[in-house]
LOBA-596464 format. One record per residue (C-alpha): residue in three letters; x, y, z; residue number from 0. Coordinates in nm, 3 decimals, padded with zeros to 5 digits, always signed. Layout:
<rs>
["ALA" [X Y Z] NUM]
...
</rs>
This chain:
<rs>
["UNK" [+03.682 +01.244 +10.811] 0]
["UNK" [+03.995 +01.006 +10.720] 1]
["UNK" [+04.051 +00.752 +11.073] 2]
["UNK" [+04.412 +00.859 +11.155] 3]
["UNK" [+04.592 +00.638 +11.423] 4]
["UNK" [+04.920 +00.716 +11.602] 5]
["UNK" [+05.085 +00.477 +11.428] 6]
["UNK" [+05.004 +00.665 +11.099] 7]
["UNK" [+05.111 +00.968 +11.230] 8]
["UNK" [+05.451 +00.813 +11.348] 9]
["UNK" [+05.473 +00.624 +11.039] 10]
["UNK" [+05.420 +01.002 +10.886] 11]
["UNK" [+05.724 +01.140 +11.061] 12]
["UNK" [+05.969 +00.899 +11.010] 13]
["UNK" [+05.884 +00.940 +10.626] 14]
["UNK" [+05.989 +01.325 +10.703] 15]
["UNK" [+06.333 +01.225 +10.783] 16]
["UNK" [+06.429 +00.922 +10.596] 17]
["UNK" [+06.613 +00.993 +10.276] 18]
["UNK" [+06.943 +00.906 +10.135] 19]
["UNK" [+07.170 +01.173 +10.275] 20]
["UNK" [+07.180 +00.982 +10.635] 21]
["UNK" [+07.123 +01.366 +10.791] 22]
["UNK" [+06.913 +01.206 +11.060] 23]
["UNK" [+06.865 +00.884 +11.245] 24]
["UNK" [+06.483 +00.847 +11.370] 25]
["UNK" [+06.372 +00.602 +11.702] 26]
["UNK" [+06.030 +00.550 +11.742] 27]
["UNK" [+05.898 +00.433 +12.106] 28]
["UNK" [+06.181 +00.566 +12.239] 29]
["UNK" [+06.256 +00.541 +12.616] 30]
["UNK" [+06.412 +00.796 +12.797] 31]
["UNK" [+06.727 +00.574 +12.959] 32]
["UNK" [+06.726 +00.212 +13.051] 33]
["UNK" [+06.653 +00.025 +13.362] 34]
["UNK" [+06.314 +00.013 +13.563] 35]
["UNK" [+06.335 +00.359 +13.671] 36]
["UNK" [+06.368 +00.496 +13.282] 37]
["UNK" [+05.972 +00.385 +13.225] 38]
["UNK" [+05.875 +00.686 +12.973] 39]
["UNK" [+05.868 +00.608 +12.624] 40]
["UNK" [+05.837 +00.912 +12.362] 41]
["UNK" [+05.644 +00.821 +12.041] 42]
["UNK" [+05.924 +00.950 +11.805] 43]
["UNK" [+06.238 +01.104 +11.820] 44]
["UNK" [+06.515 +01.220 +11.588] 45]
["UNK" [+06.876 +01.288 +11.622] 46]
["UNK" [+07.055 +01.504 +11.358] 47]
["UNK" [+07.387 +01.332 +11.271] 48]
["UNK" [+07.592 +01.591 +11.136] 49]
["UNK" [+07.751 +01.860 +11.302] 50]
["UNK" [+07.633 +02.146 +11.073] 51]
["UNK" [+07.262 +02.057 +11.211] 52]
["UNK" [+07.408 +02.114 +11.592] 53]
["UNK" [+07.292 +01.734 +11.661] 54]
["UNK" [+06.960 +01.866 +11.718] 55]
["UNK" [+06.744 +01.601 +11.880] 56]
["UNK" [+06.361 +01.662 +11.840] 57]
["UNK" [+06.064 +01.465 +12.065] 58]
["UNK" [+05.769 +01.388 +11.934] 59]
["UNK" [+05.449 +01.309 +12.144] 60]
["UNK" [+05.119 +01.235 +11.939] 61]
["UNK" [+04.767 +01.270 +12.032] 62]
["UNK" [+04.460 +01.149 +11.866] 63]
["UNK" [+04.149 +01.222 +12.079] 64]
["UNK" [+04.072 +01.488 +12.328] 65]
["UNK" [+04.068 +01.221 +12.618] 66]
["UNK" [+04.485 +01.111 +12.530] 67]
["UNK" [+04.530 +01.522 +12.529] 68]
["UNK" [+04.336 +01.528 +12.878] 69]
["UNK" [+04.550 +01.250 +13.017] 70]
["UNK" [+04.863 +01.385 +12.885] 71]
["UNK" [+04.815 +01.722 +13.083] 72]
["UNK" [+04.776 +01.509 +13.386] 73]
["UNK" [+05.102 +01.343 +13.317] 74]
["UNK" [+05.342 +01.636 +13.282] 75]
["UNK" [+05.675 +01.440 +13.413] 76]
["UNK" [+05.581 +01.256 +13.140] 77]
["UNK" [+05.678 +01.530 +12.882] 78]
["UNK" [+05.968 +01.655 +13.116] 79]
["UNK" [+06.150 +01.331 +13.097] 80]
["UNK" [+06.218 +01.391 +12.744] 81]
["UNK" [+06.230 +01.765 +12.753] 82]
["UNK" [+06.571 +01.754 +12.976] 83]
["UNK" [+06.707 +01.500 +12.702] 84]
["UNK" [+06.567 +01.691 +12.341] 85]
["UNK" [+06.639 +02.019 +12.237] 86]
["UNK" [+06.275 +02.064 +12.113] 87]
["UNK" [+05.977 +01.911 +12.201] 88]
["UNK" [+05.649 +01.875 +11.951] 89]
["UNK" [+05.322 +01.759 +12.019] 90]
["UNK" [+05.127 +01.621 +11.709] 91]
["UNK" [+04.808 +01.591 +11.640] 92]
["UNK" [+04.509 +01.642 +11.409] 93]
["UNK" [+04.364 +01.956 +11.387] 94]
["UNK" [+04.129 +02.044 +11.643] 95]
["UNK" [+04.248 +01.744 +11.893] 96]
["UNK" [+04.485 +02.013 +12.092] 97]
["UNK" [+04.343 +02.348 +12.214] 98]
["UNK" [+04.615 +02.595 +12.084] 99]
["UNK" [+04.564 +02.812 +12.442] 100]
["UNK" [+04.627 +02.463 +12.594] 101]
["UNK" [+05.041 +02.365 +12.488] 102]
["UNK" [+05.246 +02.396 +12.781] 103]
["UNK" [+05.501 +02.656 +12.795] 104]
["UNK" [+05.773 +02.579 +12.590] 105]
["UNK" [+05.647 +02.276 +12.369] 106]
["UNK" [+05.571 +02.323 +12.049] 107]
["UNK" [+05.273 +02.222 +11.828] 108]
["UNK" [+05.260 +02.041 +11.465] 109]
["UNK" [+04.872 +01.920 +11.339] 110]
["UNK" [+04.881 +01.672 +11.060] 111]
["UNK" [+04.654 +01.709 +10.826] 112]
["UNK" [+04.456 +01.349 +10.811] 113]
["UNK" [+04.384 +01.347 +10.428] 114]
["UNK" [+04.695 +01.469 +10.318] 115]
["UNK" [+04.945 +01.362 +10.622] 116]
["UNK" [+05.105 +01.664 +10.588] 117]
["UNK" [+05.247 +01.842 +10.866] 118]
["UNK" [+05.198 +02.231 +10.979] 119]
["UNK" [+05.385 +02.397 +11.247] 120]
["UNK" [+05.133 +02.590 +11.472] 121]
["UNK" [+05.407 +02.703 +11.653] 122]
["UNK" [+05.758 +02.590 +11.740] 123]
["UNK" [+05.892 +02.458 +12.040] 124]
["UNK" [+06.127 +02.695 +12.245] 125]
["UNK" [+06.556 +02.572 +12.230] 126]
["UNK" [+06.653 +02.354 +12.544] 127]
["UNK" [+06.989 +02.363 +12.618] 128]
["UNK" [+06.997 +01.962 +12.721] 129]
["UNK" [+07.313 +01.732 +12.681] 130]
["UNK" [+07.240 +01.297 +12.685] 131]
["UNK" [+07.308 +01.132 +12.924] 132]
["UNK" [+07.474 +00.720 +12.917] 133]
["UNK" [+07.113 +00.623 +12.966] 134]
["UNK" [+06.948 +00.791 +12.667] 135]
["UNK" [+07.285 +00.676 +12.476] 136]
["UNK" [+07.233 +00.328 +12.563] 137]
["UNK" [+06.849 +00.339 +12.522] 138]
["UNK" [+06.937 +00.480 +12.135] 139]
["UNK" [+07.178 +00.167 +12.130] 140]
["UNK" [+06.936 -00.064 +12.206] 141]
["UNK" [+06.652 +00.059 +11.979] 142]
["UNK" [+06.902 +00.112 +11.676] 143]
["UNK" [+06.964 -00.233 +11.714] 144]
["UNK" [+06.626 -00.381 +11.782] 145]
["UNK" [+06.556 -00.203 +11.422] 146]
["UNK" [+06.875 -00.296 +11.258] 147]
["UNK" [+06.802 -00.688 +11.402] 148]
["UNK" [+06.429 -00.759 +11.484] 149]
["UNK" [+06.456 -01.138 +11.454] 150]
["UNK" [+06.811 -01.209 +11.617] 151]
</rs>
């Protein structure tokens, strides 16, 4: 079996939404506001930019052992942070990593294949209704420029 990492994962999902047509902007390590009370960091998330796509902002947690799965169901204000601020929330992870009985209610679940790093939707995540708030605005602020200027 092919060693997959997080990072290759992540690395794998911005690759799903970077193309010419500036649709999407993607954040990886994103926190969920800013300040010392805003600690929670999502592994990747991605804002649609154009109105036609609602501005549909999608979370992305990934998993790559049983024991991060078994620590993430301990931690489930964790996941809640950034379900309040996405409209759909995705955990990722090679096949067998997540029990499918095991997703919490309302997150969905994508396994990436570790040959191929393709993607497959077990299931999607249910719609949440959520509108940003200034801290997830300035958080995206701060991370599109921390990409746009990493040496400054």
């Amino acid at each position: 079996m092919t060693d997959i990492t997080a990072g290759k994962i992540v690395h794998a999902i911005k690759t799903k939404y970077h193309d010419n047509t500036n649709r999407w902007i993607y954040l990886p390590e994103l926190r969920n506001g800013i300040g010392y009370s805003f600690s929670r960091a999502i592994d990747a998330f991605a804002i649609a930019l154009w109105p036609s796509d609602k501005h549909l902002r999608i979370a992305y947690e990934v998993k790559v052992s049983k024991s991060d799965w078994n620590r993430e169901l301990k931690q489930p204000n964790k996941r809640d942070a950034f379900i309040r601020i996405s409209n759909e929330f995705y955990f990722v992870a090679p096949p067998g990593i997540i029990p499918h009985d095991k997703v919490p209610v309302g997150c969905g679940l994508i396994e990436c294949d570790p040959r191929e790093m393709a993607f497959n939707k077990i299931f999607p995540s249910d719609y949440n209704e959520s509108n940003p708030n200034w801290g997830l605005i300035c958080s995206i602020f701060r991370e599109v420029m921390r990409i746009e200027a990493p040496n400054d």
